[in-house]
C-alpha positions, -999 to +999 in steps of 0.1 A: -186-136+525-190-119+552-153-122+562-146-102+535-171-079+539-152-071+574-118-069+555-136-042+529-150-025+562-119-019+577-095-008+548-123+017+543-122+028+576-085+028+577-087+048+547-111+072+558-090+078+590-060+082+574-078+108+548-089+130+576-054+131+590-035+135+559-066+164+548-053+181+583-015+178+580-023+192+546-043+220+553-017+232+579+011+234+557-010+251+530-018+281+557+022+286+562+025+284+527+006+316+532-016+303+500-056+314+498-085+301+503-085+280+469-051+270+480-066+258+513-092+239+504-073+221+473-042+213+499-074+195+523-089+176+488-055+162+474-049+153+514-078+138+519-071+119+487-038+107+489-041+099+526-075+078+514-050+056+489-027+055+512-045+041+545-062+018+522-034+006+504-019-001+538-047-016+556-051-040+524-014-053+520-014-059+559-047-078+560-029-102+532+002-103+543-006-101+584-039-120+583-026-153+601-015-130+630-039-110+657-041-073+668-021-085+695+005-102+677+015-078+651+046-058+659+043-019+656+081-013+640+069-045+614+037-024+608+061+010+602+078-010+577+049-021+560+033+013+564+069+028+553+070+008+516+032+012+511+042+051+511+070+049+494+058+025+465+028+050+463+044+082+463+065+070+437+039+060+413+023+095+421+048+115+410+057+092+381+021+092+364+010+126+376+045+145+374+070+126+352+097+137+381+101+118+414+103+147+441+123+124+467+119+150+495+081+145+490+087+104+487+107+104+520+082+125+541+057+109+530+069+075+538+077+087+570+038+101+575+027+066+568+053+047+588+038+072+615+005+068+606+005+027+602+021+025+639-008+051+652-032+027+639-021-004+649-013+010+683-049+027+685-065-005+674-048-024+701-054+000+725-093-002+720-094-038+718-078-044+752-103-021+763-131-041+749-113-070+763-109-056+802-139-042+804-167-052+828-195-070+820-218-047+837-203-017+811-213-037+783-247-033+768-271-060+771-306-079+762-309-094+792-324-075+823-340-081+850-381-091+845-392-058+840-368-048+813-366-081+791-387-076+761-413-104+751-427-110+718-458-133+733-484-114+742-492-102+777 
């Protein structure tokens, strides 16, 4: 149980990371668009929505299909690829229940994002656990202390 509670943890916070960059990228084309304020905050809302769906759609299919494999051994053009169809697949079925039409300008870039966005992630997560890994021990937060500092639950 709580294996899969970590799994759940992650794809949210994959998704959640994703959402805030998608909401950004977003936002920023909306203000060249030269749209208003409306326009603005309903380009950072469908972002944050799609890039939600998306980083967990992609953090689930590569806990299923990566899960034998560590941080370490995953390959960041594998994870593009995977990242790549997930964005694909779901752009797809975007414009196909929300639009009738498949805008394949839209479908492409958007795989691209999440080919981008997969390899960020991966990269990012490897970066901070080698970090985790290399650091010192005296870095690291600890319960043990010296006499004075160790905490007792017997009286004194």
């Amino acid at each position: 149980m709580k294996r899969i509670l970590r799994r759940i943890r992650g794809i949210i916070g994959t998704g959640l990371t994703w959402a805030f960059g998608f909401a950004a990228f977003n936002s920023v084309v909306s203000l060249f668009q030269g749209g208003g304020w409306e326009s603005f905050l309903g380009a950072i809302t469908i972002g944050g929505f799609f890039g939600f769906v998306l980083g967990s759609g992609f953090a689930g299919i590569l806990s299923l299909t990566e899960r034998h494999r560590t941080l370490g051994e995953l390959s960041l053009p594998r994870v593009g690829l995977w990242g790549a169809i997930g964005g694909f697949l779901v752009t797809v079925a975007f414009n196909l229940v929300f639009g009738g039409t498949i805008y394949w300008g839209a479908v492409l870039t958007i795989a691209l994002f999440s080919a981008g966005f997969s390899s960020g992630s991966v990269a990012l997560a490897k970066r901070s656990d080698a970090k985790l890994i290399e650091g010192a021990d005296e870095d690291l937060p600890s319960l043990e202390g010296n006499d004075d500092s160790v905490l007792s639950l017997e009286g004194e």
